[in-house]
C-alpha positions as CSV (number, residue, x, y, z in Angstrom):
1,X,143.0,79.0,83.1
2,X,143.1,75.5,84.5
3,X,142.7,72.2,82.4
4,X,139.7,71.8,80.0
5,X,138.7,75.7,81.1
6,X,137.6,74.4,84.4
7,X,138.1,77.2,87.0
8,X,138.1,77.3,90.8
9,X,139.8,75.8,93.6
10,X,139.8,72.8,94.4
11,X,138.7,71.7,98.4
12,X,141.7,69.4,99.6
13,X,139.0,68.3,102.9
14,X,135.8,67.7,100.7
15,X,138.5,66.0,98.2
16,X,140.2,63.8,101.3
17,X,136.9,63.2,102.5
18,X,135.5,61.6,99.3
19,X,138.5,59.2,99.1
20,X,138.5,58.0,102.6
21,X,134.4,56.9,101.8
22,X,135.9,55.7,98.8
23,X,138.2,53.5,100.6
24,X,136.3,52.7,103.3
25,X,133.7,51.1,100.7
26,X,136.3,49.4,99.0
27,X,137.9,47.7,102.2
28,X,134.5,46.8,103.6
29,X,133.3,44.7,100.0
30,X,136.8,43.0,100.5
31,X,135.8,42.0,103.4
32,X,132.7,41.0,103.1
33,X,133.5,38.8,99.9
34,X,136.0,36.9,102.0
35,X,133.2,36.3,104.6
36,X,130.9,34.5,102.4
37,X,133.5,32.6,100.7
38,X,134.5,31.2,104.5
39,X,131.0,31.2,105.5
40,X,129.4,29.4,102.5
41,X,131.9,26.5,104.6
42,X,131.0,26.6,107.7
43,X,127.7,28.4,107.9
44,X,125.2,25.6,108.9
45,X,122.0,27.8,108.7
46,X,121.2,31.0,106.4
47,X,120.9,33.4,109.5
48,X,124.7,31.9,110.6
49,X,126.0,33.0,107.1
50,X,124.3,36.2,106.8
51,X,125.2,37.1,110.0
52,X,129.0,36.1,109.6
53,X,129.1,38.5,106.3
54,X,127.1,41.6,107.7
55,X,130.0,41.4,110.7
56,X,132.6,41.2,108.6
57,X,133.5,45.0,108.7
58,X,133.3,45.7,112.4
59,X,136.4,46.6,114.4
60,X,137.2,45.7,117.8
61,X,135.0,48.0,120.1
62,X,137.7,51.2,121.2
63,X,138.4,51.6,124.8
64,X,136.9,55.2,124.8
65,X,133.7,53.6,123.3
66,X,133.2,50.7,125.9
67,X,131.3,53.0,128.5
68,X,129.1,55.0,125.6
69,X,125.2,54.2,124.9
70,X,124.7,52.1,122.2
71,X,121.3,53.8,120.2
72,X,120.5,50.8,118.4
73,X,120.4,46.9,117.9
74,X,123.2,45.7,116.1
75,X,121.3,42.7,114.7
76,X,118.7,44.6,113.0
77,X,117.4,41.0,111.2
78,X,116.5,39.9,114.5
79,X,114.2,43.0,115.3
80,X,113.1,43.2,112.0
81,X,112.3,39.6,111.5
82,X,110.3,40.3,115.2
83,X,108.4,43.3,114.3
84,X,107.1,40.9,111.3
85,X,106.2,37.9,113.4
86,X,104.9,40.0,116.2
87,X,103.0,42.8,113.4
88,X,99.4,43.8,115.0
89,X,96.8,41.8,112.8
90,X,94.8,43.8,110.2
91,X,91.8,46.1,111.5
92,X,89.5,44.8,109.1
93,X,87.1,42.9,111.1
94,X,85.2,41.5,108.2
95,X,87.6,41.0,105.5
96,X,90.2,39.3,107.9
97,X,90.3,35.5,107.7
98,X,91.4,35.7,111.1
99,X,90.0,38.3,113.4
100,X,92.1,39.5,116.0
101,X,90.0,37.9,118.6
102,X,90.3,34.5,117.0
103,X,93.0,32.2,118.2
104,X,94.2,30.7,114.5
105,X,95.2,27.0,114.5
106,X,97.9,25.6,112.6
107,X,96.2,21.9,112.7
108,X,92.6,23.4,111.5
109,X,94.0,26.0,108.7
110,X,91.8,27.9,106.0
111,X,90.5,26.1,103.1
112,X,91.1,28.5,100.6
113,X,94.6,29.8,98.8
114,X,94.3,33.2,100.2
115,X,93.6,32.4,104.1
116,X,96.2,30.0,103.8
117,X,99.0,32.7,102.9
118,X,97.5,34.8,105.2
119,X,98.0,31.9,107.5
120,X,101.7,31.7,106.3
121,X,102.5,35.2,107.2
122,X,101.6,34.8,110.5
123,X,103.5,32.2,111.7
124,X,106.7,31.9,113.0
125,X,109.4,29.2,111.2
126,X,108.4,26.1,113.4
127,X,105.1,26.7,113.3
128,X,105.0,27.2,109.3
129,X,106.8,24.0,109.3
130,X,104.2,22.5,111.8
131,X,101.2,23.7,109.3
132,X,103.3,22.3,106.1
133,X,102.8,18.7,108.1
134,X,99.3,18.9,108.2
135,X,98.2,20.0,105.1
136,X,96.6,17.8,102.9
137,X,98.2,17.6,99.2
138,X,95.2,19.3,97.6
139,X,95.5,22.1,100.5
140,X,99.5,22.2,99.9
141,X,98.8,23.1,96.4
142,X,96.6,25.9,97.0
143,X,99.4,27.5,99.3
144,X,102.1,26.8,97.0
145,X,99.9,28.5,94.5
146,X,99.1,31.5,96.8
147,X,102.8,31.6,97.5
148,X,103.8,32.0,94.3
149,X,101.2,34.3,92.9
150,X,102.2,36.7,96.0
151,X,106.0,36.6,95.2
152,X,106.6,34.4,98.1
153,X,108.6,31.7,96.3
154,X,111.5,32.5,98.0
155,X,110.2,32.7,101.6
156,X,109.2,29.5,101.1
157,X,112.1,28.1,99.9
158,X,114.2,29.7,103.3
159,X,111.8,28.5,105.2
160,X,111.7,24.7,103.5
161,X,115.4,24.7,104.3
162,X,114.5,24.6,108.1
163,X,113.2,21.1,107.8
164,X,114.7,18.3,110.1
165,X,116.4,15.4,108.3
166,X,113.4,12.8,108.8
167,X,111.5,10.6,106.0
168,X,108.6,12.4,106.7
169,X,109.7,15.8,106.3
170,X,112.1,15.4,103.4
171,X,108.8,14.1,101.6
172,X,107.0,16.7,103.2
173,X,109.3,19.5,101.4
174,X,109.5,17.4,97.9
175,X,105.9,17.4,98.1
176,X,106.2,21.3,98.8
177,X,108.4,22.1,96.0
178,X,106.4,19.8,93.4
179,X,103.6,21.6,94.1
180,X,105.7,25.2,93.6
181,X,106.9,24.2,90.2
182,X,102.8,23.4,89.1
183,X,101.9,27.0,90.3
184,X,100.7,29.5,87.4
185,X,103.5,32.4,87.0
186,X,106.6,29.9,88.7
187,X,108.6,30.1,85.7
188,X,108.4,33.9,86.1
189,X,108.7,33.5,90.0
190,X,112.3,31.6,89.4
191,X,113.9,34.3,87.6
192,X,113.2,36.5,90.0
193,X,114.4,34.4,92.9
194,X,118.3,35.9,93.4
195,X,121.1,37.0,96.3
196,X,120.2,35.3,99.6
197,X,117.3,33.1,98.5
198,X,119.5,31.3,95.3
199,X,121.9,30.9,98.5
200,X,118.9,29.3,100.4
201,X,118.1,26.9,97.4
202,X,121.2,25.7,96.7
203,X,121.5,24.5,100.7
204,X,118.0,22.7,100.5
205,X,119.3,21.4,97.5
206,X,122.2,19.7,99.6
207,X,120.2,18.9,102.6
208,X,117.7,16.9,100.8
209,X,120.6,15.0,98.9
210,X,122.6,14.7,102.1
211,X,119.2,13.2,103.6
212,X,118.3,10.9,100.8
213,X,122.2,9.3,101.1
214,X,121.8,8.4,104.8
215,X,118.3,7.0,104.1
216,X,117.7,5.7,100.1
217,X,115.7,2.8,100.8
218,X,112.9,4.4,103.3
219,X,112.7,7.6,101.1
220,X,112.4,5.6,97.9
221,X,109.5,3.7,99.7
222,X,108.0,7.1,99.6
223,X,108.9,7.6,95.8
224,X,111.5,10.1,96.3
225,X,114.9,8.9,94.7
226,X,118.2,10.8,93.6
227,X,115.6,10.9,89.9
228,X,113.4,13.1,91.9
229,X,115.8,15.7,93.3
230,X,117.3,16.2,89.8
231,X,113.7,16.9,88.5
232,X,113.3,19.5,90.8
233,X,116.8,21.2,90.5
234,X,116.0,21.3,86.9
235,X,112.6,22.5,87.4
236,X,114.0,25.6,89.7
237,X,117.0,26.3,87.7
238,X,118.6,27.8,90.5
C-alpha cells in the first residue's frame, strides 16, 4: 500500500506536464516583474509600459515559424480599445441622447450628467480631451459626477494623463480632478481604483508637478500652486 493508503500509479507525462506549466508560469511572472520595474523608467505613456510588460515573455520568432499564418493580433489592446471606440451606437432611437443619424459635437455637448458620459464613451482620447476644454465648470461637474457614479474614475484619470503640458490644460485637469473628489460615492470610487489605473495616477501626479516646475508663476496666476497638487494627492490617496 503506498503512502497515506493512497493507491494507483502515478502518470510520469500528466506529472511532467504539470511542472513544465508550472515553470513556465513561474519564468513568465519573473519576467514580467522585471519589465515593469524597467518600464516604470522609461515608459513615457501608459500604453508604452503596458505594452513593454505584456511582451516580456515572447521568444524570438523560430525559423520553422516565420512562414506560418499568424490567427490573431498580437496587440489585442489595440483591437480591443478599437472595437470600443468604433462600437455600433445603441438601437434605441428614442432613449439615445444621440441617435445614430445625429452627428454629436464635442463643442455643443449634452446638458445633463447622463448624455455627457454617454458623450465620454464615444469619444476617442483627443477628442475627450477636446470636450474637457470646452466644458463649462458647472458642465465639468456634472461629468465628473456621472463618471464617478458609473465607475469611470479611473478612465478618467488615464485619460487626464494625456494632457499636453500647457497652462491651460494643467488647469483644465486640476479643475477635472477637483471636481472628481466633490462627486457623491468618490471616497468609495478611490478604493476601488487599483493595478494599471493607481499606475496611471501616480504619472499624472508627476506630470502635473513636472508642469507646475517649468511654469509656477503663470499657473499660480490661475491659482494652481505646489498647495493645490498636494490637496489633490491627499484627496485621491493613491
Amino acid at each position: 500500500m503506498a503512502c497515506g493508503g493512497w493507491e494507483g500509479s502515478i502518470d510520469s507525462n500528466q506529472l511532467e506536464a504539470r511542472l513544465r506549466a508550472g515553470l513556465e508560469t513561474d519564468r513568465r511572472y519573473t519576467a514580467e516583474n522585471a519589465a515593469k520595474l524597467r518600464a516604470i523608467n522609461t515608459a513615457p505613456t501608459y500604453e508604452e509600459f503596458r505594452q513593454l510588460v505584456l511582451g516580456a515573455h515572447l521568444k524570438p520568432v523560430d525559423r520553422n515559424d516565420k512562414n506560418k499564418v499568424r490567427p490573431s493580433i498580437w496587440n489585442s489592446f489595440a483591437s480591443t480599445a478599437a472595437k470600443k471606440t468604433n462600437k455600433p451606437p445603441p438601437q434605441d432611437m428614442e432613449n439615445s441622447v444621440y441617435p445614430n443619424d445625429v452627428h454629436y459635437d464635442v463643442s455643443n455637448p449634452p446638458s445633463t450628467s447622463e448624455g455627457l458620459v454617454q458623450l465620454w464613451e464615444r469619444l476617442d482620447l483627443a477628442e475627450r480631451l477636446e470636450l474637457l476644454r470646452n466644458l463649462s465648470p458647472q458642465a465639468t461637474e456634472r461629468l465628473a459626477g456621472g463618471l464617478v457614479a458609473g465607475g469611470l474614475l479611473g478612465d478618467a484619470i488615464t485619460t487626464l494623463l494625456a494632457f499636453t503640458p500647457t497652462v491651460s490644460d494643467v488647469v483644465m485637469v486640476v479643475n477635472m480632478l477637483h471636481a472628481l473628489t466633490l462627486a457623491k460615492r468618490f471616497s468609495l470610487s478611490v478604493t476601488l481604483v487599483c493595478g494599471e489605473e493607481r499606475w496611471a495616477w501616480g504619472r499624472l501626479l508627476e506630470k502635473l508637478q513636472l508642469a507646475l516646475s517649468e511654469r509656477p508663476q503663470d499657473l499660480a496666476e490661475m491659482n494652481v500652486t505646489e498647495w493645490t497638487l498636494a490637496q489633490l494627492k491627499l484627496k485621491f490617496n493613491l
